[in-house]
Residue frames relative to the residue before (quaternion, step in Angstrom):
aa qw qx qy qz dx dy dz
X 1.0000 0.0000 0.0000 0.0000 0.00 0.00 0.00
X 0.4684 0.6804 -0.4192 0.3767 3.67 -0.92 0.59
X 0.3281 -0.7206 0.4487 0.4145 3.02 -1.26 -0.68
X 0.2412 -0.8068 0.5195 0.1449 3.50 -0.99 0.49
X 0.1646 -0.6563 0.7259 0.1233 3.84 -1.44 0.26
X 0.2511 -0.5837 0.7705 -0.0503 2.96 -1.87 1.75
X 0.4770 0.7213 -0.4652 -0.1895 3.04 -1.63 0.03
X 0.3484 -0.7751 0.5266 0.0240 3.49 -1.54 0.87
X 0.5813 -0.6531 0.4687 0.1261 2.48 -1.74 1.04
X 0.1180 -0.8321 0.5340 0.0925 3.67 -0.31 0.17
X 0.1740 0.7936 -0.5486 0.1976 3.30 -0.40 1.21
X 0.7116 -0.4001 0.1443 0.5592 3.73 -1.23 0.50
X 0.6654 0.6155 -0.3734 0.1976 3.54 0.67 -0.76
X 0.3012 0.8107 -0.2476 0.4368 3.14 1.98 -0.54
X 0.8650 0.2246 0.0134 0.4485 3.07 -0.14 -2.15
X 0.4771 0.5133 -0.5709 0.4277 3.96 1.28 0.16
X 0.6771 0.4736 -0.4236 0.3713 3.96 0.41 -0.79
X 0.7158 0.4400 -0.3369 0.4248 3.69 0.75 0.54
X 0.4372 -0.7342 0.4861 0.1834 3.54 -0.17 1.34
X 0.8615 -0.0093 -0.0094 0.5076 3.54 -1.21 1.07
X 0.0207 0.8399 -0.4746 0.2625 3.30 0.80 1.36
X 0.0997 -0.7201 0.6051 0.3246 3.57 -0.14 0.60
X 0.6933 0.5209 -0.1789 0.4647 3.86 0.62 -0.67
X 0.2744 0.8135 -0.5082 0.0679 3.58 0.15 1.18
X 0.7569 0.3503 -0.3100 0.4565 3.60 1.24 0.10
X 0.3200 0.8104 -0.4401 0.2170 3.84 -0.89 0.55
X 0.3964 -0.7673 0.5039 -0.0153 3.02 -1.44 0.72
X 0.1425 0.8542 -0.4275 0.2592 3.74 0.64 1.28
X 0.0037 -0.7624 0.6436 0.0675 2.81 -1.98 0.30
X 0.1647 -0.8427 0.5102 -0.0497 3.11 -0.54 1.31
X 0.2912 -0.7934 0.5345 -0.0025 3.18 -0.77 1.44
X 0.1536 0.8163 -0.5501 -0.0862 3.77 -0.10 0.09
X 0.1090 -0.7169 0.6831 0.0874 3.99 -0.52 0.73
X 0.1398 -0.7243 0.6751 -0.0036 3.64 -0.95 1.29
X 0.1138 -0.6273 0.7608 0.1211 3.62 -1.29 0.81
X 0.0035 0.7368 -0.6651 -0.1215 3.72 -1.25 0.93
X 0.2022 -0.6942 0.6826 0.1063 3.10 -1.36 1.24
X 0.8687 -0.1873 0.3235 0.3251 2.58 -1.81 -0.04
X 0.6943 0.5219 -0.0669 0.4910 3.64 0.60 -1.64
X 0.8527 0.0853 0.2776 0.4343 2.73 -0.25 -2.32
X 0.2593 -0.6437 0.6728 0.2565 3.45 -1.33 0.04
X 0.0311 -0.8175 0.5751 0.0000 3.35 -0.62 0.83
X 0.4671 -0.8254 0.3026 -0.0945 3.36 -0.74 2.41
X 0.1152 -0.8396 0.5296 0.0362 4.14 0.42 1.01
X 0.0207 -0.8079 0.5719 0.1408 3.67 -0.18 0.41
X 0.2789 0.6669 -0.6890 -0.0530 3.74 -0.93 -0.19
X 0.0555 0.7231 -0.6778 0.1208 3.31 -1.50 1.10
X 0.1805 -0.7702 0.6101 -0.0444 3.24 -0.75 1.96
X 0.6054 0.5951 -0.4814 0.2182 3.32 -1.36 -0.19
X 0.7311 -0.4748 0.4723 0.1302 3.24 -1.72 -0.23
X 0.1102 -0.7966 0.5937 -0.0303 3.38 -0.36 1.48
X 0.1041 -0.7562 0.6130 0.2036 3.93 -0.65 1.18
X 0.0547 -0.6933 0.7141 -0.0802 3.21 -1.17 1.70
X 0.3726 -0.7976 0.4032 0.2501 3.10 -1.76 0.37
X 0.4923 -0.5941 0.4277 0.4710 4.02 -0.58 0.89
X 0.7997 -0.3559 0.4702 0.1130 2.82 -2.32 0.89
X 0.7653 0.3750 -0.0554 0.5202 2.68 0.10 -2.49
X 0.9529 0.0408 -0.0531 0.2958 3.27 -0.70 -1.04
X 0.3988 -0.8417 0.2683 0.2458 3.36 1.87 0.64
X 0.4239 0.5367 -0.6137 0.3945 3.81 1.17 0.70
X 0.5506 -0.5047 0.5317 0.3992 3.38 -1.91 0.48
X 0.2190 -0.6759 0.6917 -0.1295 2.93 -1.84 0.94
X 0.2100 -0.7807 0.5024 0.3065 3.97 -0.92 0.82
X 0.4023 -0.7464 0.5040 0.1646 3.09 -0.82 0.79
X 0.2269 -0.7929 0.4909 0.2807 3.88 -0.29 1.32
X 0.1382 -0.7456 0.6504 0.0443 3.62 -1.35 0.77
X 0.0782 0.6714 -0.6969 0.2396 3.34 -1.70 1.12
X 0.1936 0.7763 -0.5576 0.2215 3.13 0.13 1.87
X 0.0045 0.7719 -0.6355 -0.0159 3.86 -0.97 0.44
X 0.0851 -0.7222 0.6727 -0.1367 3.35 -0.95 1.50
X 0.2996 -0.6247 0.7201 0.0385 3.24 -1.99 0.20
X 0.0841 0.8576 -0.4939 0.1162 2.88 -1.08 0.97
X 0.1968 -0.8882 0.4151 -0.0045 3.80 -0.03 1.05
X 0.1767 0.7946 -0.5623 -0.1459 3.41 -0.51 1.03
X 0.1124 -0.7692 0.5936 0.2082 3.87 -0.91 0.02
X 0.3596 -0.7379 0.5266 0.2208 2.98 -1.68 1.13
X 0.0035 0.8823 -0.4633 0.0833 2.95 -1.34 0.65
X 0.4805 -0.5986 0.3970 0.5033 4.23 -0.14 1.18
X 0.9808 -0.1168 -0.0285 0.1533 3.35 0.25 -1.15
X 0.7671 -0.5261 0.0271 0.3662 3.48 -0.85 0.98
X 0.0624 -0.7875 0.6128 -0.0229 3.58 -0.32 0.96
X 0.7470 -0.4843 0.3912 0.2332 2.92 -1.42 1.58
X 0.6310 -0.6227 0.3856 0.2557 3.12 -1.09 1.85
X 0.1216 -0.8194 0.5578 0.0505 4.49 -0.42 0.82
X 0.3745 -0.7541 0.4484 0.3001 3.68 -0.40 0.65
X 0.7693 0.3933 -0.1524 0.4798 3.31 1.48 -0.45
X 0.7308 0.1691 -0.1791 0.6366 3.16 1.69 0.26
X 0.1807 -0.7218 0.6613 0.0945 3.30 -1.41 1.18
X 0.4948 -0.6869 0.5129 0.1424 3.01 -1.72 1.44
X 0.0557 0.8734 -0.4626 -0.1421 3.39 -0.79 0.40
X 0.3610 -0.6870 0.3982 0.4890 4.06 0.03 0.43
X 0.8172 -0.3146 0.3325 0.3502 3.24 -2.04 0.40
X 0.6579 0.5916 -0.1071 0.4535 3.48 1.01 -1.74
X 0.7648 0.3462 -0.2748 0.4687 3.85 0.87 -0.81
X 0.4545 -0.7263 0.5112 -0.0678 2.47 -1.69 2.13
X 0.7493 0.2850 0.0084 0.5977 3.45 1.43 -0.48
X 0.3152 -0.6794 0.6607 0.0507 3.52 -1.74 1.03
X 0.1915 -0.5890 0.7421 0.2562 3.80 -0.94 0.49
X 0.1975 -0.6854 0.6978 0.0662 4.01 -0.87 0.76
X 0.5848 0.7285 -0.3199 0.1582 3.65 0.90 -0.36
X 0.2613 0.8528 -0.1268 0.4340 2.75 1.95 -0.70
X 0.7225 0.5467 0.0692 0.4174 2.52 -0.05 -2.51
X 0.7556 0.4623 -0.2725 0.3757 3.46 -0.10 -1.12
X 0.7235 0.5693 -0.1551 0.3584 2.99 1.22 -1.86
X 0.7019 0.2025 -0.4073 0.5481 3.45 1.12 -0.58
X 0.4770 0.5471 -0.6374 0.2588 4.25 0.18 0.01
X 0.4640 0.7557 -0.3468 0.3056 3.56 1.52 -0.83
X 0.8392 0.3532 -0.0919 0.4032 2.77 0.26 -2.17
X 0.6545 0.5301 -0.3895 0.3726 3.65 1.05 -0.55
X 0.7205 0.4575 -0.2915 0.4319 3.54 1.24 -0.25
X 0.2758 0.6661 -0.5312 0.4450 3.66 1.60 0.56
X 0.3410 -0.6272 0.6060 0.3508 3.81 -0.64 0.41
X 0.5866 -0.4966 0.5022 0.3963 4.05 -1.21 0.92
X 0.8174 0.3262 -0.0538 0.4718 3.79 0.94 -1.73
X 0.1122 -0.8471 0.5187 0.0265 3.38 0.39 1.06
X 0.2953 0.6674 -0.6656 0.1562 3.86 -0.73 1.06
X 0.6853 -0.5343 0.3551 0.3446 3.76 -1.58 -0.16
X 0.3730 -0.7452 0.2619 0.4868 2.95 -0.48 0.70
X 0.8426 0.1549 -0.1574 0.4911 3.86 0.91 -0.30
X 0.3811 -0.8353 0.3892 0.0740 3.05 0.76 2.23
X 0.8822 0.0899 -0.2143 0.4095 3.24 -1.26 1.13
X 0.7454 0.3681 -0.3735 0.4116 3.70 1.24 0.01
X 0.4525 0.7491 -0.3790 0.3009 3.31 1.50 0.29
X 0.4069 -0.5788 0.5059 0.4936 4.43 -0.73 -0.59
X 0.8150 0.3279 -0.3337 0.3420 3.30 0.33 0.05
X 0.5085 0.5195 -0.4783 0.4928 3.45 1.53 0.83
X 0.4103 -0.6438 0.6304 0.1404 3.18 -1.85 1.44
X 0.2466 -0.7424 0.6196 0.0637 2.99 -0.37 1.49
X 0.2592 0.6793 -0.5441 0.4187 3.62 0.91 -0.42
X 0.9091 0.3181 0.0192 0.2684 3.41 -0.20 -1.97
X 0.4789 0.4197 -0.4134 0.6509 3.56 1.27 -0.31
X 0.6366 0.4710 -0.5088 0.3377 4.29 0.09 -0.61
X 0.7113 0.4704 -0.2902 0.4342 3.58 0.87 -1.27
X 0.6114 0.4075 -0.3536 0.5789 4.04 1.33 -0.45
X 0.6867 0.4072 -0.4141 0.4372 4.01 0.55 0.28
X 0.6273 0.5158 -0.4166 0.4085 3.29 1.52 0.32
X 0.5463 0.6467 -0.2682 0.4598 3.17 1.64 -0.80
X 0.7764 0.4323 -0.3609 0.2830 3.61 0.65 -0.43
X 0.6925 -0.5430 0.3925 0.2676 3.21 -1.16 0.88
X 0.2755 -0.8069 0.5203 0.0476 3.02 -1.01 0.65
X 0.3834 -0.8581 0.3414 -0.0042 3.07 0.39 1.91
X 0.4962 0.7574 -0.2295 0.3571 3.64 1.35 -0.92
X 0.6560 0.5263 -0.2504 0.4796 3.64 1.04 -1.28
X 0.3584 -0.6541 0.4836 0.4581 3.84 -0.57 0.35
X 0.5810 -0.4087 0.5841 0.3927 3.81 -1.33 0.16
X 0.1302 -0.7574 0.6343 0.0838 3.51 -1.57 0.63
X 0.2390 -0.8267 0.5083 0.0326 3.19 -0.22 1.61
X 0.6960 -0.3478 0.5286 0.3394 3.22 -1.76 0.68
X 0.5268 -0.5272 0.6563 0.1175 3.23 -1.38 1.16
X 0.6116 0.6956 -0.0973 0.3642 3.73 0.74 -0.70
X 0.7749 0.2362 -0.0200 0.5860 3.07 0.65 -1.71
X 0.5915 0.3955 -0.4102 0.5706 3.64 1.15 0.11
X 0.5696 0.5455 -0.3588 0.4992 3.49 0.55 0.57
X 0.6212 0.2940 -0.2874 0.6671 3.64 1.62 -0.71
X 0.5981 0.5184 -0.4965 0.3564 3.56 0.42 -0.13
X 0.6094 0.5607 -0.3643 0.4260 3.86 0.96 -1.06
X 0.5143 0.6359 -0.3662 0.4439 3.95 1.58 -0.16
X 0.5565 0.5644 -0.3843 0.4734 3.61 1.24 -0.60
């Protein structure tokens, strides 16, 4: 009974034991502070550090800052109650939690879906090389559009 503090490191070795990882490189720490009651165990996550992801735009790797705090809640109990996204069941008999799980998806939800820098092209690990050759490619939107001679004729029908 009480409270307790875990913590782990989180490194590539972490994210290899998970098949089809979108996350496979990084640098973490993961605090977890557990309060067991009587009932329930009741689950404090904080995990800082640095996920190395790769930009969108200009597709060099880049660390990605991280700062994530969750909760989690298990309760024990004789019998099985329907699987809860916010609450894990545990039997009378269980001495132990796998938190690994856990971690892995608070991880992956806090990767950003759009991964870029955060201040593109002034950073060391952007290839300017490659954002120059995508700032030539873009259209230039500024010029008016030249329309068919035609369709502004079907439009004067409205």
């Amino acid at each position: 009974m009480g409270k307790h503090q875990f913590e782990f490191d989180i490194t590539d070795s972490f994210f290899s034991e998970f098949d089809y990882s979108l996350v496979k490189h990084g640098d973490l720490k993961c605090v977890v502070d557990m309060e067991k009651q009587e009932t329930m165990l009741i689950l404090n996550f904080h995990i800082t550090g640095h996920l190395n992801l790769n930009c969108d735009k200009c597709l060099s790797p880049y660390p990605q800052p991280v700062d994530i705090r969750e909760q989690q809640v298990a309760k024990f109990s004789e019998e099985q109650i329907d699987e809860d996204e916010e609450i894990i069941t545990l039997g009378k008999s269980d001495h132990e939690i796998n938190v690994a799980g856990l971690i892995y998806e608070y991880i992956n939800v806090a990767a950003p879906l759009i991964t870029v820098c955060n201040d593109e092209g002034n950073t060391p690990y952007c290839d300017k090389e490659m954002l120059d050759s995508l700032n030539k490619l873009i259209v230039n939107n500024e010029q008016p559009e030249k329309t068919d001679p035609r369709w502004d004729a079907l439009k004067k029908i409205k």
